[in-house]
N, C-alpha and C positions, 0 to 999 in steps of 0.2 A: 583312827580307822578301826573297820570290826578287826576281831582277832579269830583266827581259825581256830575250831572246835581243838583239832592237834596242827603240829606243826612241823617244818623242817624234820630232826631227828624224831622226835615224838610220835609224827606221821609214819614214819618209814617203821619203823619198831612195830606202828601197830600194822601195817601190811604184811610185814613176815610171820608176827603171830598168827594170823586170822587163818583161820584148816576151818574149811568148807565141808572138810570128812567127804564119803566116798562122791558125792553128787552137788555140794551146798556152793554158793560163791556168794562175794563178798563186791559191794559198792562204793568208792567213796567220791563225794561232788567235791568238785576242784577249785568252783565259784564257774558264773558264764554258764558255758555250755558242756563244760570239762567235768569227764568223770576218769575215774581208776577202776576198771573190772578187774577182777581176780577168779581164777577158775584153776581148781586144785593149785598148780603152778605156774599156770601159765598168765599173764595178765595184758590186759589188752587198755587203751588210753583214747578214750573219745573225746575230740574237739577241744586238745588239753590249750590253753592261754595261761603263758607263768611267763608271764615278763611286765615290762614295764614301757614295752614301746608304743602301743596306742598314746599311750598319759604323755612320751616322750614328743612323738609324732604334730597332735595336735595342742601343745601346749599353749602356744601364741597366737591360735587362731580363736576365730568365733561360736569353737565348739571344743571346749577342752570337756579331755577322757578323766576325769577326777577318782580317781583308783577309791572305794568304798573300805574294801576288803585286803587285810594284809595276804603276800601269797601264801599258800600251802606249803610250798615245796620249789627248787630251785630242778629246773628239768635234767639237767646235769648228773641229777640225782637218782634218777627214773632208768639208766643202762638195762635195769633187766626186763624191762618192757619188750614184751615180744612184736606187738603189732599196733598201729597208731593209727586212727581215723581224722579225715577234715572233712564234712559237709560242703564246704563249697569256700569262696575264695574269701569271702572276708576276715580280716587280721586276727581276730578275735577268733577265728576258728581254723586258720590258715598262717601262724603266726611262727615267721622262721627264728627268732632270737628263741622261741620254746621247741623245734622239730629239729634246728642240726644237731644238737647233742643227741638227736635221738633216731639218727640217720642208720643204726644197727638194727633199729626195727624195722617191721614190714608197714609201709603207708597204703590206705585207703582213702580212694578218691573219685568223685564222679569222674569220669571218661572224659568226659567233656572238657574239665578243666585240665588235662595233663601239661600241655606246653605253660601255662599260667604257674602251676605248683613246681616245673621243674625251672624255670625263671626266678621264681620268689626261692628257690631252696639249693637254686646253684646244683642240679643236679642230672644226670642223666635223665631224658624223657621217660626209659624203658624202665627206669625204674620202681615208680608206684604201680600199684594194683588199683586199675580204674573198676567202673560199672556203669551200669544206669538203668533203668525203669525194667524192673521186674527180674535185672541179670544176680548171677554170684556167683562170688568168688570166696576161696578160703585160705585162710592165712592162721598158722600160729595156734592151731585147736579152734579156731569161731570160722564160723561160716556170718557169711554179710550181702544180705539181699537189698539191692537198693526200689526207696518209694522218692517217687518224685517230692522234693518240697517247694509251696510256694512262698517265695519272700521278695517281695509281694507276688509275685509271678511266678508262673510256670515257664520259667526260661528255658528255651534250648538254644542248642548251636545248630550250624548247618544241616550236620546230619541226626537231629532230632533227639541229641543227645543232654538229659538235662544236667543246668548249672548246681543247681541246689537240691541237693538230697538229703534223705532220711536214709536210717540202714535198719534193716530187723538182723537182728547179730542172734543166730542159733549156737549153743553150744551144751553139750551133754542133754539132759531133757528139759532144758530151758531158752526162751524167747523173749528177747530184751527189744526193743524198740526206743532208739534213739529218733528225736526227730531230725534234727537238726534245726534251723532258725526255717518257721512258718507257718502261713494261716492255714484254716480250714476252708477245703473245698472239694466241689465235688467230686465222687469219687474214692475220695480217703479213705474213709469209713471202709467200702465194699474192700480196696486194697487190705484194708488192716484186719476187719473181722474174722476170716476164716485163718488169721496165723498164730491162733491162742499165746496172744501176749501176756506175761506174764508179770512185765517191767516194762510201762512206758515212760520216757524221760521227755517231758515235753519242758518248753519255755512258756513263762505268763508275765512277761512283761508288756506284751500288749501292742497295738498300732498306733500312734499318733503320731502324727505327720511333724508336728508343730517340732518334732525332737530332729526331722531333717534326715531319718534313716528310716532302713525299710525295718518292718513289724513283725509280728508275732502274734500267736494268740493270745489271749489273755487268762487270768486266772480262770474264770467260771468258761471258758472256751475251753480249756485244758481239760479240765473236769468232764465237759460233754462229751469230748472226744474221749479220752481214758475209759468211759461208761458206754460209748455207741458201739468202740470196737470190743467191746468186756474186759478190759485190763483187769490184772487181778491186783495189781498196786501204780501208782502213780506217783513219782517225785519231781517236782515244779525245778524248774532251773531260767536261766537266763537272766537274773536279777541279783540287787547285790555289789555286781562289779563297777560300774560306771553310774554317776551322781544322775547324772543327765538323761540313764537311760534303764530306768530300776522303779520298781514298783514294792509294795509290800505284799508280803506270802498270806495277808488275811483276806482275800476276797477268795482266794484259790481253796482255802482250809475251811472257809465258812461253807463253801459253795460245796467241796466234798463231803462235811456232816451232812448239810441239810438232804442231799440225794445217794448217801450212803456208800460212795466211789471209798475204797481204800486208797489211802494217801500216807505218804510221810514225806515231810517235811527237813532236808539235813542243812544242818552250817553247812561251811565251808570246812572241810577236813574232816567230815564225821563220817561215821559208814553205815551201810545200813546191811545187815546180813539175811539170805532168805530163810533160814532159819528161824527169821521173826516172823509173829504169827501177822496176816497181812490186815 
């Protein structure tokens, strides 16, 4: 399996070194969709997966999870986590063997999904901090405005509330935009362009049906999106973890040289600081 850039204790060492100084913060991909924000002290955990139960789940079946990537980090490990995002209900980004150890934090979550996430996590309904399409909430120093996502759909429930979201997480004079798992459509663009993104974290593993789950953008979709809304940097995620459901990061790196998109590219365990020039 790949090996994370750091790891276990190695990883952690480097999170309490990294000082962002009075305004700077600090990135690290988790693999998936999973990141570690860090802002002066306070650090926030998007759509973290650190376990092993997909791979466990579908072992026997006709679609085994084949784990690519060894984990980062054991969630157990993560208590000082202030506040912790799920996009929407899939394991991979809704995965309770990685969030009860981290039930001291504050959870974010579409609205939509509340009785779903406090089922899967054995927990009071009132407990997470829901939203949906255009609301926010703040938790923990970040504010988090939810953009609808589609994967494949623009799903709602009853009352119009969508399943699959994106968050624009503001914190000090910075705008990070996570997508969560989804395609481009219309609309997006005009939602994202007036919120001077700074940090869009998109996935490019891509849609093909033939894989039996729902999609994603793809590399050079990423790209287009990151450049339509003016992202000032762009890091690919969604690939990597699962055999069956991963792409390579050269169609996304090629496609940001040739149209001039600032991109980086991280392993798994690596960070990326804004401090680098983008």
């Amino acid at each position: 399996m790949i090996k994370p850039f750091l790891q276990d204790q190695a990883f952690l060492d480097d999170v309490a070194a990294a000082d962002g100084g009075a305004e700077g913060f600090h990135l690290w991909w988790l693999g998936q969709s999973g990141y570690l924000l860090k802002y002066g002290e306070r650090h926030l955990l998007l759509d973290p997966y650190l376990s092993d139960s997909l791979t466990r789940k579908y072992a026997a079946t006709d679609k085994p999870h084949v784990r690519m990537t060894e984990r980062v980090v054991a969630p157990e490990r993560l208590a000082f986590v202030d506040v912790v995002t799920s996009s929407h209900n899939h394991t991979d980004h809704l995965d309770a063997e990685t969030l009860l150890p981290l039930l001291q934090s504050k959870i974010i979550i579409p609205e939509a999904n509340r009785a779903f996430v406090a089922e899967r996590l054995g927990i009071a309904r009132s407990l997470p901090l829901g939203l949906t399409d255009g609301e926010t909430v703040s938790a923990g120093g970040f504010s988090f405005t939810g953009v609808p996502a589609a994967h494949n759909d623009l799903e709602t429930d009853s009352d119009g509330r969508h399943r699959f979201m994106g968050y624009l997480i503001r914190f000090g004079p910075w705008t990070v935009y996570h997508s969560g798992d989804t395609l481009w459509y219309d609309g997006l663009v005009d939602r994202l362009k007036p919120t001077h993104i700074d940090v869009a974290l998109l996935p490019i593993n891509g849609n093909d049906p033939a894989r039996r789950v729902a999609g994603n953008l793809d590399g050079r979709e990423a790209v287009a999106l990151a450049r339509a809304v003016g992202a000032r940097l762009v890091i690919p995620c969604h690939y990597d973890l699962f055999t069956f459901n991963t792409v390579s990061p050269r169609l996304f790196e090629e496609e940001a040289k040739q149209v001039g998109q600032p991109y980086r590219i991280l392993q798994a365990g690596e960070r990326w600081s804004s401090a680098e020039p983008a």
